[in-house]
N, C-alpha and C positions, 0 to 999 in steps of 0.2 A: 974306434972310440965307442964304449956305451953308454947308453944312455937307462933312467929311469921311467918307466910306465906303472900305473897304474891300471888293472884289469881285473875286471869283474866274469865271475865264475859261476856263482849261484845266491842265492839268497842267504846272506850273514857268511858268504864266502869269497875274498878278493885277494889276491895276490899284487906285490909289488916286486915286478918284473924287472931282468936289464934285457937289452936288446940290444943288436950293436946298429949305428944309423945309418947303413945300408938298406935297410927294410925302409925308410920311411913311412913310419907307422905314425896316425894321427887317431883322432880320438872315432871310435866306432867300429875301428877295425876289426875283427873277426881273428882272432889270433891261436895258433898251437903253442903249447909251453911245456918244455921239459922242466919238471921237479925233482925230487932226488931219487925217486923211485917208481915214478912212469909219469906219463905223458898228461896232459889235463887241458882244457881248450875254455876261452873265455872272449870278452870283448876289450878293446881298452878306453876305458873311462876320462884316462888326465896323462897327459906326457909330460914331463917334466925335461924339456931338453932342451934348456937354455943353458945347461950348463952339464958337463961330463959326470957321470955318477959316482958317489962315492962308498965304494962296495963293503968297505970297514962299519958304516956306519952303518948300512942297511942291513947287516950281518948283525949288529949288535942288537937293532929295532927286533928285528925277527925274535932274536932270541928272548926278548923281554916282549912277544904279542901274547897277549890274552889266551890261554889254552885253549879253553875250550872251542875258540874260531877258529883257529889256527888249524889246516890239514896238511900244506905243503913239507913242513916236515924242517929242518936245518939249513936249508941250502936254497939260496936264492933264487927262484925260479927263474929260467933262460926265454926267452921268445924265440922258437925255433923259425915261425913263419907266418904268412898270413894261412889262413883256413881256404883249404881247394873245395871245388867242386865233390871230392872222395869223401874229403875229412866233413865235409856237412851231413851227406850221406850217412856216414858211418855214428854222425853226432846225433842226427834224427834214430839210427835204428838204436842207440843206447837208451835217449828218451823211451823209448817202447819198451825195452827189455828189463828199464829202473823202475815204471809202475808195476811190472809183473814181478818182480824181486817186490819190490812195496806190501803187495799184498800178501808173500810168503816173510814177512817179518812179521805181520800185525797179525797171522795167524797163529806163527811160533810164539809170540809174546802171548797169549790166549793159551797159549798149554803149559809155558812154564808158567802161568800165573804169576807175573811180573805186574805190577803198580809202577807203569812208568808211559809218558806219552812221548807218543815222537813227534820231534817237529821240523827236520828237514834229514833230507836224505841225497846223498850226492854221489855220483858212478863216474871215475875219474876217465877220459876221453879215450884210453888204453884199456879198459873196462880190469883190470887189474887190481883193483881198491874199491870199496863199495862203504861210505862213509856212512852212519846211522848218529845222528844228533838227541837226542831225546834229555825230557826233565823227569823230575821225582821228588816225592817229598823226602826223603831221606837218603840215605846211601841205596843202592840197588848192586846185588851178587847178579850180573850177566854171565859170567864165565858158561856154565852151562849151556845159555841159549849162543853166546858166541859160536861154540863149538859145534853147535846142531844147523845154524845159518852154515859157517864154512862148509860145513860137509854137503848141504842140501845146494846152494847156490854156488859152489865151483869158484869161489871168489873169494878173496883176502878182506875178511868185515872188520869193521873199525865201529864198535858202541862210544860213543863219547858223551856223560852226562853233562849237563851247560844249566848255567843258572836263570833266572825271569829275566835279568838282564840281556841276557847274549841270546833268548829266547823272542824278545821284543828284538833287536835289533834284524835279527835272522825274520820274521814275520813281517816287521814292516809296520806304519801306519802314519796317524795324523797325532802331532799333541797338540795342547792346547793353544796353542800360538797358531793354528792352521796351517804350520809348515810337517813335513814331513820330517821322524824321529831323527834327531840327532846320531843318535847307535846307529842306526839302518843308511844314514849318509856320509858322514865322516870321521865317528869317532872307532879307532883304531883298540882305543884301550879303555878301561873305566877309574877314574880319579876317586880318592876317598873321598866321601861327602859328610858331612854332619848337619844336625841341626843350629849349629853355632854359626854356620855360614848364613841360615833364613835370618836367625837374630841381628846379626849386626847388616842386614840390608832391607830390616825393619818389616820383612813377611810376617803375615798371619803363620802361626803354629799350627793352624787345621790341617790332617797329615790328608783332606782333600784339597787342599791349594797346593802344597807343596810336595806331593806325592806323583809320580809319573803313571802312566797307563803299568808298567811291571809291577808299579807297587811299592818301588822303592824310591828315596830320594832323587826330586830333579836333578839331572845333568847338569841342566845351565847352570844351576846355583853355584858352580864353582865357576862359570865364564868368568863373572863380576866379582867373583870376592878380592880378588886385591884392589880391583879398582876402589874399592869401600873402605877396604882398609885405609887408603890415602887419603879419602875424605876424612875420614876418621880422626887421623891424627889432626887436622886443622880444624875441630871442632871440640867444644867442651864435652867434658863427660856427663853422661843420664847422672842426676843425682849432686850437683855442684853448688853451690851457694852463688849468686849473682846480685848483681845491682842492674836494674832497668829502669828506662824513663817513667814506666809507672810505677816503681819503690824496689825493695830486694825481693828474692824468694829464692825458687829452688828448679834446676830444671829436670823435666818430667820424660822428657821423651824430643828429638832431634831427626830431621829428615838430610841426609849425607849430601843427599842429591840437588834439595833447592838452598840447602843453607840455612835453615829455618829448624830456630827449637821451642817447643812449649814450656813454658815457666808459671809455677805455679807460686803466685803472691804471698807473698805473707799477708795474712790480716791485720790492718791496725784498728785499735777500737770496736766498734761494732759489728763492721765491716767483715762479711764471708770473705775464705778464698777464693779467688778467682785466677781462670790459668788463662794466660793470653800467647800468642805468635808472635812471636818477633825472628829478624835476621841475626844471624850471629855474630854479624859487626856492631850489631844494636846495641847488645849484655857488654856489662863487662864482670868476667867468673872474681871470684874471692879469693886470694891464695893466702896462706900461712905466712904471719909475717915472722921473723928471728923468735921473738919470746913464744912463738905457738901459736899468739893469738890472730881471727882472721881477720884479714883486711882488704882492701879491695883495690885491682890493677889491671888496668884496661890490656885488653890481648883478646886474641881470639881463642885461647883456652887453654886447657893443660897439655 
């Protein structure tokens, strides 16, 4: 029977492994992993083995991960073993021989005159594959330097451009919550986001409240948006005609989360408008009665 692992490879790079449960493999382990095209060595992070894997589905996931993080290729990486004494040895002398390849990249990129930065580099445990991640403002023609790396470093190179997002996630850091990025912990893929999600969970528009260390819209903002949505419907809409125990008006703006809208008065007589707080079992909204005209019906809104 196999099971699913979770394993961590390098920075903005993890595989989701089977293994079968003869290894008894728990989280820490030090693991070898055959992929479709050589060998690649990591730790494992989260076992999943409460329950037998289901290889259709992990086959489908893969094929819909994010590109530009993705290195393993098609085929679900296997867990061949724990990591020996040899395979450490041979893991440390890669480390040493990936700064020196490091530094004939960042020189070759200096002579094609290439506009592009790298930001992580990865040499697969069979040293057979030599991964190069980098960003750019625009498209970037490496064919060139591709072909000048393979012939100098003896090695099958892989350029892969990645956008600020998959460039945050791969780097790492803190956001403003003081937990560490979402990308860099567990998000697998990137959801679309809009500004329509801050609007209806009543965020400031400032693109620095709502903007992530990459630049682009928060992540989170899509955790909550259906929960908001559901408050939503049980709440009057911005803009409604109401009657409250201090006279009619109109409301202005509603908080999803305490229940509470602002309603701004009608003035009678002399009297300014004024906007006051109430709960929204307090109102009761206006609705359209048969001939058009409005009239007023206790509920909690449209």
């Amino acid at each position: 029977m196999k099971y699913c692992y979770d394993v961590y490879v390098a920075p903005g790079v993890r595989y989701e492994c089977l293994a079968d449960d003869s290894l008894h493999l728990k989280k820490g382990d030090e693991v070898i992993i055959q992929c479709e095209r050589y060998e690649d060595c990591g730790a494992v992070l989260r076992c999943h083995d409460r329950e037998a894997a289901n290889e259709a589905r992990l086959t489908l996931e893969l094929e819909n991960a994010e590109k530009g993080r993705r290195i393993q290729g098609q085929v679900i990486p296997i867990i061949l073993r724990r990591s020996t004494l040899v395979d450490k040895g041979k893991i440390h002398e890669n480390a040493v021989r990936s700064k020196i390849m490091m530094k004939t990249v960042l020189q070759k990129i200096q002579e094609h005159r290439l506009e592009m930065k790298i930001v992580n580099t990865h040499a697969v445990f069979d040293m057979s594959l030599f991964v190069i991640q980098f960003t750019a403002e625009g498209r970037v023609d490496f064919r060139e330097l591709l072909r000048d790396l393979s012939k100098v470093l003896h090695v099958r190179v892989e350029l892969r451009q990645i956008g600020v997002r998959d460039e945050a996630a791969i780097q790492g850091g803190l956001g403003c919550c003081g937990r560490p990025f979402c990308c860099a912990l567990f998000l697998r893929d990137f959801q679309s986001i809009n500004v329509r999600l801050a609007k209806e969970q009543g965020l400031s528009l400032n693109p620095s409240n709502i903007s992530g260390t990459c630049g682009r819209l928060k992540c989170c903002l899509r955790y909550e948006a259906e929960g908001y949505k559901e408050m939503l419907k049980t709440l009057p809409r911005v803009g409604a005609r109401c009657d409250t125990p201090d006279g009619p008006g109109k409301i202005i703006d509603l908080n999803p989360l305490t229940r509470r809208v602002r309603v701004v008065l009608t003035p009678t007589g002399n009297e300014a408008a004024r906007a006051v707080d109430l709960g929204a079992d307090e109102i009761t909204v206006r609705k359209a009665g048969p001939g058009g005209k409005p009239h007023s019906e206790a509920g909690e809104g449209e």
